[in-house]
C-alpha positions in Angstrom: 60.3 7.9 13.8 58.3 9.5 16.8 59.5 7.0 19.2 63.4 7.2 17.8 63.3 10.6 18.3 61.3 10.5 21.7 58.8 12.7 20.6 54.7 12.8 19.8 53.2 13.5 16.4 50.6 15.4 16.2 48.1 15.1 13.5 44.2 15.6 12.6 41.9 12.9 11.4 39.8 13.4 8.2 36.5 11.9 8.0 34.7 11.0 4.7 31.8 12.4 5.5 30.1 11.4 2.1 32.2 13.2 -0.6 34.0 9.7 -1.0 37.3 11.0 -1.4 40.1 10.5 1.4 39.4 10.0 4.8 37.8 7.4 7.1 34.3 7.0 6.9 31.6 6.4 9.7 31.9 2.7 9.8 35.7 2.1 9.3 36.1 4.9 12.6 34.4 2.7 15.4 37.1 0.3 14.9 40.1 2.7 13.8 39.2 5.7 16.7 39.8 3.3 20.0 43.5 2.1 18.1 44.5 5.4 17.4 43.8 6.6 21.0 46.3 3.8 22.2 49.3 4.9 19.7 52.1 5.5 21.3 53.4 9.1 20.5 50.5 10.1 18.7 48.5 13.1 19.5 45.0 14.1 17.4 44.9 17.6 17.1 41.4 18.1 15.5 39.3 16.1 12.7 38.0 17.8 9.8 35.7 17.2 7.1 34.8 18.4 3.7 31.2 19.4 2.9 30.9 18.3 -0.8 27.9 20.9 -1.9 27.2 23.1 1.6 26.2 26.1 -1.1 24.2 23.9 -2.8 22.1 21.1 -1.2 21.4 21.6 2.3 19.6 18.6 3.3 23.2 16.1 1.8 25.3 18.8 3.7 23.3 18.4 7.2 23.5 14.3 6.6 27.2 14.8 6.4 27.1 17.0 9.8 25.5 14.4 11.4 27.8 11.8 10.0 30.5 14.0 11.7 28.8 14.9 14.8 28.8 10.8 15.5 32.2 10.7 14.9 33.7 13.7 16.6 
C-alpha cells in the first residue's frame, strides 16, 4: 500500500522484553532489526516495551531494561 500510494509508513517496534506477550524478543531482533532498516517506505518511529511488574519486582523489571537497552 505504501509504495502504491508513494508514501512511507511510519510505525514503532515493540519488544518483548520478558512479559511474553506481543512483540519481538531479544533474539528474533538481531535478525529482524537489519531487514526492517532496508524496507522500502518504512520509517520506525520509536520502540516500546512493557514492564510486566515495574511496581513490584525490581530486580525482573531492570533485566527487562537491559533486555531493551541491547535492543534500542
Amino acid at each position: 500500500m505504501a509504495v502504491r500510494l508513494n508514501k512511507k509508513i511510519n510505525f514503532h517496534l515493540k519488544i518483548d522484553s520478558g512479559m511474553g506477550r506481543i512483540g519481538v524478543v531479544l533474539k528474533a531482533s538481531y535478525s529482524i532489526l537489519p531487514k526492517i532498516v532496508q524496507m522500502f517506505k518504512t520509517n520506525m518511529t520509536g520502540m516500546y516495551a512493557h514492564f510486566a511488574v515495574a511496581d513490584a519486582d525490581h530486580i525482573f523489571t531492570q533485566q527487562q531494561l537491559d533486555i531493551f537497552t541491547i535492543i534500542a
